[in-house]
N, C-alpha and C positions, 0 to 999 in steps of 0.2 A: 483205771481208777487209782486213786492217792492209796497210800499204804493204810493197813487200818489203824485204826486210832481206839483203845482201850475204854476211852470215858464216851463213845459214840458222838454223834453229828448234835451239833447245835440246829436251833432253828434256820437261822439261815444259810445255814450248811447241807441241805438236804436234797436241794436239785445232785449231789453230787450221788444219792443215791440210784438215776435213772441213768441214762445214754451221756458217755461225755461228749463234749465240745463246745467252746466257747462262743461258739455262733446260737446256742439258743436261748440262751438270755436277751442276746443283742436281738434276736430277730421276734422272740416270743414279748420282748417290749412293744415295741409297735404294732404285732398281731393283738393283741388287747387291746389295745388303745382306736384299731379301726374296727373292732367286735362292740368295744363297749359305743365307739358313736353313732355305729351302723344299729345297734337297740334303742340309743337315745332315738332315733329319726323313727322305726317304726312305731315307739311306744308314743312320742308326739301325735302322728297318726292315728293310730288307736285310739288315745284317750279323746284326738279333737271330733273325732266319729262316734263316740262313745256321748259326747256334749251335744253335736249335732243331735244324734238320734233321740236324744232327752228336751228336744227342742228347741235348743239353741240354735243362732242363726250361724255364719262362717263366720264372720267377723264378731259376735261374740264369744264363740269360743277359742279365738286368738287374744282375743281381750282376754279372755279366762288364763290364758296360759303365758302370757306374756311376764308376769311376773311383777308387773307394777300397775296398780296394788297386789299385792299375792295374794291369792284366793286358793281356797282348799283342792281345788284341781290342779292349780300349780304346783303345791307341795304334793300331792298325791305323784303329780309326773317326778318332781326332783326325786323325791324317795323311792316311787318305781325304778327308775333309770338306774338308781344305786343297788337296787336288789338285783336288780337282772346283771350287775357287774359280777355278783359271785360265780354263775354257771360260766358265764365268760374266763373268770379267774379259772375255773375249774378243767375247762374246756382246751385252754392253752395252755396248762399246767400238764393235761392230757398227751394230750396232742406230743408235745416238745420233749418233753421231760420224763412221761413215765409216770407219772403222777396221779394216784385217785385221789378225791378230794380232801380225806383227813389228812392227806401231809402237806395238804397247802391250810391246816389246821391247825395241828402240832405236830410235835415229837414222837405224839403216843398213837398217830394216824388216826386219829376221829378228835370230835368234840367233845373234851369234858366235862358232861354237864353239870356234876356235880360242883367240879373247879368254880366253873360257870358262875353259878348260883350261888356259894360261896364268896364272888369278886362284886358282883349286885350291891351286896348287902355292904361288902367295902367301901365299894363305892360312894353307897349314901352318906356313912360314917364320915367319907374323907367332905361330901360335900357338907355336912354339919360344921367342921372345922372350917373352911371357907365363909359359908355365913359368918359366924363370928368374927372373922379377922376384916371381911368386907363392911361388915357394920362399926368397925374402931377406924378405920382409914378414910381419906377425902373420897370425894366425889369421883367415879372410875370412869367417868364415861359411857363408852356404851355398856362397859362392864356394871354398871350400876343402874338400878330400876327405881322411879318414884312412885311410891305408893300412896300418895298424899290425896291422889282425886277419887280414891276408890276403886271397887272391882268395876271392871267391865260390864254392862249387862249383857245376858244368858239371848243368843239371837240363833236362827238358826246353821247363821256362818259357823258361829262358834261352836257351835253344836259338829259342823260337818268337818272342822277342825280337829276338832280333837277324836275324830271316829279316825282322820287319817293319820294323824300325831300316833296313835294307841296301836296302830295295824299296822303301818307300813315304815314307822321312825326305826325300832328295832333290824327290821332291815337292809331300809337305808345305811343305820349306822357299823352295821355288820358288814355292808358291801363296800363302805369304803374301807374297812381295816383290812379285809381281803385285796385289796390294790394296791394300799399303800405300807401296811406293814405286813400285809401276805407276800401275793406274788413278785410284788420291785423288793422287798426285804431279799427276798431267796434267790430272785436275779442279782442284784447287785452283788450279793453274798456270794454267789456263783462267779461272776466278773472279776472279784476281787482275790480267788480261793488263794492264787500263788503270794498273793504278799505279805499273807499271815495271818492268824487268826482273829487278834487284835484290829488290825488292818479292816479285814471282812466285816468284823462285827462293826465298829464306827460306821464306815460306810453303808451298811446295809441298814441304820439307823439316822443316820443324817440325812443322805440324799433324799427318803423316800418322806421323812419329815421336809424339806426345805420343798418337792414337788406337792406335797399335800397343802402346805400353807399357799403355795402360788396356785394350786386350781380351784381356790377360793376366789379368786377374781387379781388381779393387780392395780387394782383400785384402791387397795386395802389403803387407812392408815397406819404408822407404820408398828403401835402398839397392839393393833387388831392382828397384823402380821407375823410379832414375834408370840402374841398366844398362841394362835395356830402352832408357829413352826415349833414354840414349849412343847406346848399338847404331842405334836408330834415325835417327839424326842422322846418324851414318858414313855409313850404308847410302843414307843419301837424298843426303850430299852425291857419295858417291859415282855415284849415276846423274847427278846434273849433272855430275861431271865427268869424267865415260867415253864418257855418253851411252849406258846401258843400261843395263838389270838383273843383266846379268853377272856382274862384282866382289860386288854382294849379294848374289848367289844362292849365289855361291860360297864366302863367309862363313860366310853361314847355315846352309850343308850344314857344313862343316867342323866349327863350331861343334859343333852336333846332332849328330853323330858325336862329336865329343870328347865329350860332356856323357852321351850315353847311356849311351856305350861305358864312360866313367869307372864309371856310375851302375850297369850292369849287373856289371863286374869286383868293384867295392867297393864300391859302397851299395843303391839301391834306387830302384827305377825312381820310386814314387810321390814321394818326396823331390825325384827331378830335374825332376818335370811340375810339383812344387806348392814350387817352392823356400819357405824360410821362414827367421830365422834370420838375414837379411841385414847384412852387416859396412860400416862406408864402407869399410873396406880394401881391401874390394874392388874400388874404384872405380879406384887406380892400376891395375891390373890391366887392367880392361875399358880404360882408357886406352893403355896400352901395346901391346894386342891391339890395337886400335880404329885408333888413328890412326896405327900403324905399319903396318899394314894398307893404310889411307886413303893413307897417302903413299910407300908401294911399288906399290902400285895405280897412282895417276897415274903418279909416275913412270917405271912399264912402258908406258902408254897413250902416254904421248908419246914414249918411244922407238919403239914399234912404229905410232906414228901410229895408236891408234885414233880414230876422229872422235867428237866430243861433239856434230854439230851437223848439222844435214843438210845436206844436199851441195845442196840447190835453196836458190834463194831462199822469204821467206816467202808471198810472193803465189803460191807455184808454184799448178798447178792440179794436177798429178797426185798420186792416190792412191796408185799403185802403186808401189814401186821395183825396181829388181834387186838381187838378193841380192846382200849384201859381207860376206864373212868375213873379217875384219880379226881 
């Protein structure tokens, strides 16, 4: 192991607390990636059995799951698939690394929940500040919603909508920060240990931002693109500098709540999974969300002392830590 380091392991410094060699990042990448589509294929399964047995025919509930038009079984599987990505995350983090689950978490080896609940409430704040700056600017595209025909009427779609929005969005949106600014954060971070710590951290923020924006589809246009890869940036510089998932998970729900909820009152669900239509105007927008977000976040973290960094030095030997709800 590296010499020890006084101020402890960053977040994405922390596969270095388990077994070294550079071969398990490299190999524990692609063991996740045939975990998570090896669940996507039985959760298909599942849920079109689960359609059958509710009396649908084969080929309706292929229709049901196809995804155009999106229908609440659809999104129920997307957000399934993304929940079942964290035990995955959990499992190869295991497996390779040495790893139980709170330090594919944070710093402090579990979930903060108070942190947690604390980044919520930021959250909404920062998106209050977006409305406002969205309603002084032109027309964003898909970023912008017309409200002018009214609400929606109340059907039992919508209704089964938002029972899977309310249950299984938080999830979703927690499984992907676990993939893309958990586990490829801390691989990369790993991949990158000898070039510096500067080095490490960039890397372990970009890459895992530029693959999150691309497994959105490559259809994108190219303003829908650089929100993601934004979004992604935030999200990643935010776990270096919180030291968790927290702040991004909490984003991400918020976010996904606004965007559905928008998309259920006044538009239409398949427009919000497959935006298109993309504005740059958009971009102050995600910017204004984004990094007011980012810099309400820190600056609550250092007032409430959340730690970014582990409390050992890096030669520690121990695996385990006691729980710290910061």
């Amino acid at each position: 192991m590296p010499s020890g380091d006084p101020a402890g392991l960053r977040y994405d410094e922390l596969q270095r607390r388990g077994p070294a060699g550079a071969w398990r990042p490299v190999a524990g990448i692609p063991l996740l990636l045939v975990i998570f589509f090896a669940g996507q294929l039985v959760l298909s399964l599942v849920v079109t059995l689960v359609l059958v047995v509710g009396g649908d025919s084969g080929g309706e509930a292929v229709d049901k799951l196809s995804g155009d038009p999106a229908t609440p079984s659809f999104l129920a599987l997307v957000n399934l698939g993304w929940a079942a990505a964290i035990p995955a995350v959990w499992v190869v983090a295991r497996l390779l690394h040495g790893q139980t689950p709170g330090w594919v978490t944070s710093v402090a080896g579990t979930l903060r929940w108070r942190w947690f609940a604390a980044c919520l409430g930021l959250a909404v704040v920062a998106l209050g500040l977006t409305l406002v700056v969205s309603a002084l600017l032109p027309d964003q595209g898909s970023g912008s919603l017309d409200t002018s025909a009214g609400l929606n009427p109340w059907t039992s779609t919508v209704r089964d909508f938002v029972l899977v929005i309310v249950l299984l969005t938080p999830l979703q949106a927690a499984g992907e920060e676990y993939v893309f600014r958990g586990y490829l954060a801390q691989a990369f971070g790993g991949l990158t240990a000898r070039a510096g710590a500067r080095v490490g951290a960039a890397v372990s923020v970009v890459v895992p931002a530029l693959l999150f924006a691309l497994a959105h589809g490559l259809g994108q246009d190219a303003p829908v693109f650089f929100d993601r890869f934004a979004f992604g940036v935030v999200a990643g510089l935010l776990v270096i500098l919180t030291g968790g998932l927290e702040a991004g998970i909490a984003m991400h729900v918020v976010n996904n709540f606004v965007a559905f909820g928008m998309a259920l009152a006044f538009s239409d669900m398949t427009e919000a999974l497959n935006p298109t239509g993309g504005s740059w105007w958009s971009i102050p927008v995600t910017v204004v969300q984004s990094v007011g977000y980012l810099l309400l976040a820190v600056g609550a973290a250092r007032r409430l002392g959340v730690q970014n960094r582990t409390e050992t030095p890096e030669g520690g030997a121990i695996l385990e830590a006691e729980p710290a709800d910061r």
